[in-house]
C-alpha positions as CSV (number, residue, x, y, z in Angstrom):
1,X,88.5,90.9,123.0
2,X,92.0,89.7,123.6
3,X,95.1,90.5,122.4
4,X,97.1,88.5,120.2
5,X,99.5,86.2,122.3
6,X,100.5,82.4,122.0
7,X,97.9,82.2,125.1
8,X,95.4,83.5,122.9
9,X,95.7,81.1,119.8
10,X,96.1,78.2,121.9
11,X,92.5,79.1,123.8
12,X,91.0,79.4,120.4
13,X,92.4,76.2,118.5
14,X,94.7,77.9,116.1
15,X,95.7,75.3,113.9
16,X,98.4,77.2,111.5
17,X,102.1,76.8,112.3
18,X,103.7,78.5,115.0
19,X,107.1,78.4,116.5
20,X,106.9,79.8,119.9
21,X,110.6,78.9,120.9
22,X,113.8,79.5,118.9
23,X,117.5,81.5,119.3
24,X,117.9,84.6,117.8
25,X,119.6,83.8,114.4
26,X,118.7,87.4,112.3
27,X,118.9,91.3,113.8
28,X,116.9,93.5,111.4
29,X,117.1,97.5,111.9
30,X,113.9,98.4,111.1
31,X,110.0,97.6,112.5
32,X,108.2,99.0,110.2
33,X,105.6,97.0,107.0
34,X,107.7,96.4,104.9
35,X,110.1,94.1,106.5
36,X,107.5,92.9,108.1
37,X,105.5,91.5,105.2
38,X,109.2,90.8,103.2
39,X,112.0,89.0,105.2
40,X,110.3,88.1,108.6
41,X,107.3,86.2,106.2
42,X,110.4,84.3,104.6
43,X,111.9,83.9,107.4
44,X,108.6,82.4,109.1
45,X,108.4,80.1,106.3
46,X,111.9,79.0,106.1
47,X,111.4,78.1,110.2
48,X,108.1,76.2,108.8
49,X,109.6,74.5,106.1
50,X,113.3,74.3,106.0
51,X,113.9,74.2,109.5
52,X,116.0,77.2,110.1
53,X,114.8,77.3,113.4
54,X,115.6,81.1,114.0
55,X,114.0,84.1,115.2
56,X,114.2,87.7,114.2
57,X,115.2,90.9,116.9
58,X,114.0,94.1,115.9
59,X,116.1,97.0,116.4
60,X,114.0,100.5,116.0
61,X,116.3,102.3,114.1
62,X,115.1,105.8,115.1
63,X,113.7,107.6,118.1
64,X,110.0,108.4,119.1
65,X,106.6,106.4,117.6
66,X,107.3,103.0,120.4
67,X,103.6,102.2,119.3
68,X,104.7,99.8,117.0
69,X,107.8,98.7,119.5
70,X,105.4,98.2,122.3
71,X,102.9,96.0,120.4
72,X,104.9,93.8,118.9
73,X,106.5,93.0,122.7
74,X,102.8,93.0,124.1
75,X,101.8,90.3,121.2
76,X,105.4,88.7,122.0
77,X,106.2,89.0,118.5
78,X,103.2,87.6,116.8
79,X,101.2,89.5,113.6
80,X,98.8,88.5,111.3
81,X,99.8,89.1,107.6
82,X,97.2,89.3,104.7
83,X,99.0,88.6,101.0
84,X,96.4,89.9,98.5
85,X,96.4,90.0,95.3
86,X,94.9,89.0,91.7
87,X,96.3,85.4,90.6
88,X,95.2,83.1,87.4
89,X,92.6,85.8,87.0
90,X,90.5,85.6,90.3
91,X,91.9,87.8,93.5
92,X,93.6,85.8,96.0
93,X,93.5,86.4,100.0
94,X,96.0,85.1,101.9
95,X,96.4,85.2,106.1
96,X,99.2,83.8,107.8
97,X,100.3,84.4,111.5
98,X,104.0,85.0,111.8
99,X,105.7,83.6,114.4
100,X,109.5,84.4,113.2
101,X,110.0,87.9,115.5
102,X,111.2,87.1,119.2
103,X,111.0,91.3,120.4
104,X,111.7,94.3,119.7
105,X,114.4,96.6,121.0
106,X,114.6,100.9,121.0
107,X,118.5,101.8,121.7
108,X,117.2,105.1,122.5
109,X,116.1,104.0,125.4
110,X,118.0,100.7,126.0
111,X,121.2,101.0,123.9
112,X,122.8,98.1,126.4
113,X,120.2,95.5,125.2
114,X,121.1,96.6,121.8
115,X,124.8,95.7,122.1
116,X,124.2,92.5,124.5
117,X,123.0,91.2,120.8
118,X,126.5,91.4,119.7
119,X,127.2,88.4,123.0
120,X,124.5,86.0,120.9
121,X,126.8,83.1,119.6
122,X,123.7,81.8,117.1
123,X,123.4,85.6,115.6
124,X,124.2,85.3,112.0
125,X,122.6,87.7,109.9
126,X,121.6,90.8,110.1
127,X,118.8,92.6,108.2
128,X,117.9,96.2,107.3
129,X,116.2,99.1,106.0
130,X,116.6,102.3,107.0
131,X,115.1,104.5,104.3
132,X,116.8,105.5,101.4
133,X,118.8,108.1,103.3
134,X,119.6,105.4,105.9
135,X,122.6,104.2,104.2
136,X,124.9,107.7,104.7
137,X,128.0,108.4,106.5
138,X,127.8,110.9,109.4
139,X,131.2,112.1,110.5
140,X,129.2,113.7,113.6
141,X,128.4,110.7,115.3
142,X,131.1,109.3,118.0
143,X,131.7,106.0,119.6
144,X,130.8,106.8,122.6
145,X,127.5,107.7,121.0
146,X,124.6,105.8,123.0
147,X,123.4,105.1,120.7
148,X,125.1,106.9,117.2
149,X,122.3,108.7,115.1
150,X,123.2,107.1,111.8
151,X,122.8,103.6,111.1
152,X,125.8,102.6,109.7
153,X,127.6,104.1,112.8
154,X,125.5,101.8,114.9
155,X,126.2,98.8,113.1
156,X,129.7,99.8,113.1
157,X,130.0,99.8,117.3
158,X,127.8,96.4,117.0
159,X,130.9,94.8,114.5
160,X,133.0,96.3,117.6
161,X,131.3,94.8,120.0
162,X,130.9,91.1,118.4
163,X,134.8,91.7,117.5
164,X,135.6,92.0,120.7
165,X,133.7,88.8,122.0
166,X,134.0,86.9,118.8
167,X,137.1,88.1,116.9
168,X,139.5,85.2,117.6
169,X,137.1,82.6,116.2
170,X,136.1,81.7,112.5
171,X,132.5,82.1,111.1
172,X,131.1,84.3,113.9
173,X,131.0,87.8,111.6
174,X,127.8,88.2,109.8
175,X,126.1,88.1,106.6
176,X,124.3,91.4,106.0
177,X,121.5,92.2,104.0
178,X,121.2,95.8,102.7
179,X,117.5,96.3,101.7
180,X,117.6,100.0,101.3
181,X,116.5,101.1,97.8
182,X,119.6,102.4,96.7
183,X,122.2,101.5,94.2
184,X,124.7,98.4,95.5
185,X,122.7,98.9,99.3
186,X,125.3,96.5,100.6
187,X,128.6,97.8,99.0
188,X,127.2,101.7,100.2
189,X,127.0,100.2,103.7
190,X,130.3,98.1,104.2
191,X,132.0,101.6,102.4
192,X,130.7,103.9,105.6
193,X,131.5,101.6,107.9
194,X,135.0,101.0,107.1
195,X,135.2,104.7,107.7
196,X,133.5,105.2,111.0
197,X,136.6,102.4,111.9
198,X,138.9,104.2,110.4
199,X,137.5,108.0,112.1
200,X,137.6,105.7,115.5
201,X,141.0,104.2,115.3
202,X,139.2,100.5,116.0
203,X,142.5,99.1,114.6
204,X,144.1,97.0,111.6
205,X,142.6,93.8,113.3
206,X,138.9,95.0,113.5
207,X,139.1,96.4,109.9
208,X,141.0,92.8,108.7
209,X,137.5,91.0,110.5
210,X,134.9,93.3,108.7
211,X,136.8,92.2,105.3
212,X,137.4,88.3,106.2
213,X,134.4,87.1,108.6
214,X,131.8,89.9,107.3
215,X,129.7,89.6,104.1
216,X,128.0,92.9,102.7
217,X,125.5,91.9,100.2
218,X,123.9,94.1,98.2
219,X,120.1,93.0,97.6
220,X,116.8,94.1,95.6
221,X,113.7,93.6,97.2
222,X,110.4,94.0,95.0
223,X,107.3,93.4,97.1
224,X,104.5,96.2,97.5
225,X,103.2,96.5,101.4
226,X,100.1,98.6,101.6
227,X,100.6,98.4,105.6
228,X,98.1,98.2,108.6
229,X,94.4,98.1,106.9
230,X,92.9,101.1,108.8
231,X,89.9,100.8,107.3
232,X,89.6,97.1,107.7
233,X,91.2,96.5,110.7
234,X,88.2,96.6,113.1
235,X,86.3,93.9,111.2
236,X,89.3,91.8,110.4
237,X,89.8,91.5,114.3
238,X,86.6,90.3,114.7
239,X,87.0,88.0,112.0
240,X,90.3,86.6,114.2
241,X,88.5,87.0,117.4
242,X,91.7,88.4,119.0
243,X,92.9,92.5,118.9
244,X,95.8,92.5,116.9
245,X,97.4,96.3,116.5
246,X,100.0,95.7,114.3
247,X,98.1,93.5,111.3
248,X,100.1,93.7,108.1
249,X,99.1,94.1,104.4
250,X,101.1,93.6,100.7
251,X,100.7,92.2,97.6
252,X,101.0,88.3,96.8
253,X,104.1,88.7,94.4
254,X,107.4,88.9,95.9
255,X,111.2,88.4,94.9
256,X,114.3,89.3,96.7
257,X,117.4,89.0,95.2
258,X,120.7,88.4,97.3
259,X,124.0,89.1,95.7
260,X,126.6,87.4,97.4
261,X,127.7,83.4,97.6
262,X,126.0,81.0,97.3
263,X,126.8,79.1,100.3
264,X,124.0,82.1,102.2
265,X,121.1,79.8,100.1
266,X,122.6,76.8,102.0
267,X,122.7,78.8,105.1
268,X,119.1,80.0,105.2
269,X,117.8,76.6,103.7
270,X,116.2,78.0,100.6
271,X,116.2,74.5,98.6
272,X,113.5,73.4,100.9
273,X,111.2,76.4,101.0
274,X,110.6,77.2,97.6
275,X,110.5,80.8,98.2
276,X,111.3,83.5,95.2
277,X,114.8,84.2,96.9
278,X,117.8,83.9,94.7
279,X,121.3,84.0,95.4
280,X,123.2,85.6,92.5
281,X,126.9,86.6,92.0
282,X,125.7,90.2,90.2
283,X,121.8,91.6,90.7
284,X,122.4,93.8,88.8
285,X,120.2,92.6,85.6
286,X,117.2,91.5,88.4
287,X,117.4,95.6,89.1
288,X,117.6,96.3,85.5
289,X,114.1,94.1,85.1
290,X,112.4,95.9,87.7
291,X,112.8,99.3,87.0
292,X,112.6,99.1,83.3
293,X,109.8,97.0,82.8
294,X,107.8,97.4,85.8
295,X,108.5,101.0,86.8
296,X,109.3,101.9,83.2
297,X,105.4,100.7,82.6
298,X,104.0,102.7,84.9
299,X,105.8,105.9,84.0
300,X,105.2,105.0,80.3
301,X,101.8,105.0,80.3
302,X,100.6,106.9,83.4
303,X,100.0,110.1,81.7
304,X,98.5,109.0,78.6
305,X,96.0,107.2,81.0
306,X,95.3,110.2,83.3
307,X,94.0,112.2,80.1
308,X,91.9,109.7,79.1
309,X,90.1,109.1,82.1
310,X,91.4,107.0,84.4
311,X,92.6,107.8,88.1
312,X,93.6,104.3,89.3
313,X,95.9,101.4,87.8
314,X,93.5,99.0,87.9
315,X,91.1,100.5,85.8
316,X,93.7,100.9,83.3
317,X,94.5,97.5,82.6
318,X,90.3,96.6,81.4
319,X,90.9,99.4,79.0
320,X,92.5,97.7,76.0
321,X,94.4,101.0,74.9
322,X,96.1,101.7,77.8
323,X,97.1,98.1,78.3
324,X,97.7,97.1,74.5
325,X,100.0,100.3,74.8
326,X,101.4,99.0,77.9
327,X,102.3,95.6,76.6
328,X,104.1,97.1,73.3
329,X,106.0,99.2,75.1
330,X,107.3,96.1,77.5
331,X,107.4,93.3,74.9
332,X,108.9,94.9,71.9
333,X,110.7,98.0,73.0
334,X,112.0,97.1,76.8
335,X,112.9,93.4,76.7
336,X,114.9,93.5,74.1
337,X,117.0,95.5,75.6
338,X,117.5,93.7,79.1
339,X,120.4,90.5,79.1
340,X,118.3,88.2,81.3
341,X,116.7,85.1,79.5
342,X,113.6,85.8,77.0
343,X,111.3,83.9,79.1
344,X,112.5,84.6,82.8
345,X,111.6,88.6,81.4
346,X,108.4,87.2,79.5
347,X,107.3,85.8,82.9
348,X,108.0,88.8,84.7
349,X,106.3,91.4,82.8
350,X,103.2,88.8,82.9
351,X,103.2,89.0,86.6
352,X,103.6,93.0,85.6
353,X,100.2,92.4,84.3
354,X,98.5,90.9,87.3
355,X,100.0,93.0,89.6
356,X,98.9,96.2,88.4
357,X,95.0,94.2,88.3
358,X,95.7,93.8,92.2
359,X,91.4,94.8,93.6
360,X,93.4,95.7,96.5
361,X,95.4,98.2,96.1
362,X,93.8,101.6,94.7
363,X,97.6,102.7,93.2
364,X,96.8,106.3,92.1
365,X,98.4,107.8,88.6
366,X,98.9,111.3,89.9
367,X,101.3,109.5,93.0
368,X,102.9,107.5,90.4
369,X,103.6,111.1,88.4
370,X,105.0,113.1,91.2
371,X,108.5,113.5,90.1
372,X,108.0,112.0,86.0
373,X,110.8,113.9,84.8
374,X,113.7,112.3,87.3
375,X,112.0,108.9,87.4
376,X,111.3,108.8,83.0
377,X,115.0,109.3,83.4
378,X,115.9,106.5,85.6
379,X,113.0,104.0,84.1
380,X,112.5,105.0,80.7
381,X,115.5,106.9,79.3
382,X,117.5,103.6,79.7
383,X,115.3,101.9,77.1
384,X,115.3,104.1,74.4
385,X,119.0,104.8,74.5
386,X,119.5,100.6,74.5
387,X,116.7,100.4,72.1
């Protein structure tokens, strides 16, 4: 069987879009599922149906475990994505070949290719998630680094570098798109990198462009991405009729939220595609709404389930105590709490509902209460105190 490739697809008919040729227009630290599945599917739409014409670079943003790295290069960029979920009560199945990554890059190994990106006039954003502890200033890391161990000291020598090249003219900084599951992602990351410039000596100038021709947004991303279907994968490739090492899973539902102006919806092309991507001035309430109703579900009623029975999330919903218990706690006790429109939180916790049915992902309660005490805090405590 052969591996995925452009060659491959065209041998065997492939009828679904493609776009084989484009500049590089995004640089996303990170190679991992979840971007994969999140931005690079928008992004593969917004080339299909806005015409942003761009690809996506992929910058391994730590050392070691080039599997991933050397597939995506082998299959020059191309994955297969499954969406699955349960929709207007039926599951849904959804496969889509995405075309939007160009290659992807280790600076561990090749930290020049890294900062020849900087030299790339159509770069304009840049994309990332680097864990939850991949947003954190590191006084230990240098300049001279090659590369620097943290991530916001290698985004830092990038600025440099595209400063360097770019500084004198208007609109070549970057928009920046924190998706790092931490409070203001974007804010966090433009605050440690004005410090690496300022531990460096980069100058007045370079800190004046970071502030003027950079935007930092801060962003929530809600999309769950169960990953490469080990179990499934053998059969699915012989479904395809092509090898495809790095096939992608996640759920249908998916939202990202961009806070920043709204010229970026112009930018990307977002009228067009009629993606759920919103360009906000605060997303701070769209956090609020996830955690509270969504998280704050789970954690409400995970326990009570697990005593009466039930190991998985999905089985919790047929019951009509856990759910009727469920849906109290969201509709009378948490929305009322939460400033966004009645019916844009209505809608939400009903796509709450059928996500939680979702026949494809076995979401166990005792994962969801490692840690209850810290996350009823953070989800639940909230509500009752606004309630």
């Amino acid at each position: 069987m052969n591996r995925l490739s452009y060659k491959t697809l065209t041998e065997a008919g492939f009828g679904g879009y493609l776009l084989r040729e484009a500049p590089e227009k995004v640089l996303q630290f990170g190679e991992g599922n979840f971007l994969r599945a999140f931005v690079d599917y928008f992004i593969d739409i917004l080339n299909e149906k806005s015409g942003f014409n761009g690809k996506v670079c992929l910058v391994q943003p730590i050392p070691g475990g080039d599997f991933i790295r050397e597939s995506i290069n082998t299959q020059e960029g191309l994955y297969t994505l499954y969406l699955r979920g349960f929709e207007n009560g039926g599951a849904v199945n959804r496969k889509r070949v995405i075309s939007s990554v160009s290659r992807c890059i280790n600076p561990y190994v090749d930290n020049a290719a890294f900062l020849d990106n900087a030299k790339n006039s159509d770069l304009r954003f840049i994309v990332s998630n680097t864990t939850e502890a991949g947003i954190a200033y590191d006084s230990t890391c240098k300049f001279d680094d090659t590369p620097a161990n943290s991530f916001p000291a290698k985004i830092t020598r990038f600025l440099y570098e595209r400063f360097k090249v770019f500084g004198k003219e208007k609109g070549k900084g970057f928009i920046i798109l924190s998706c790092e599951l931490i409070d203001n992602n974007g804010r966090e990351l433009k605050r440690c990198v004005k410090l690496h410039a300022t531990d460096w000596n980069l100058g007045e100038e370079f800190s004046r462009w970071i502030d003027e021709e950079n935007i930092f947004c801060s962003t929530l991303v809600d999309r769950i991405v169960t990953g490469y279907p080990r179990d499934e994968a053998k059969a699915l490739n012989e479904e395809n009729g092509y090898e495809d090492n790095v096939i992608d899973t996640g759920e249908c539902f998916g939202f990202w939220v961009i806070e920043g102006p709204k010229s970026i919806a112009d930018e990307l092309g977002l009228a067009k595609a009629d993606l759920p991507i919103i360009v906000v001035d605060d997303h701070t309430p769209y956090k609020q709404r996830k955690v509270r109703i969504l998280n704050g579900a789970h954690t409400s009623f995970v326990l009570g389930a697990y005593l009466k029975g039930f190991n998985i999330v999905r089985d919790c919903m047929n019951d009509e105590g856990v759910r009727s218990f469920m849906e109290e706690t969201i509709y009378a006790e948490i929305i009322p709490t939460l400033t966004l429109p009645e019916k844009e939180l209505k809608d939400f916790a009903a796509s709450v509902t059928e996500r939680f049915k979702n026949p494809f992902i076995n979401h166990k309660l005792l994962d969801i209460s490692l840690n209850s005490v810290s996350k009823w805090k953070a989800r639940c405590l909230p509500s009752v105190k606004a309630y």
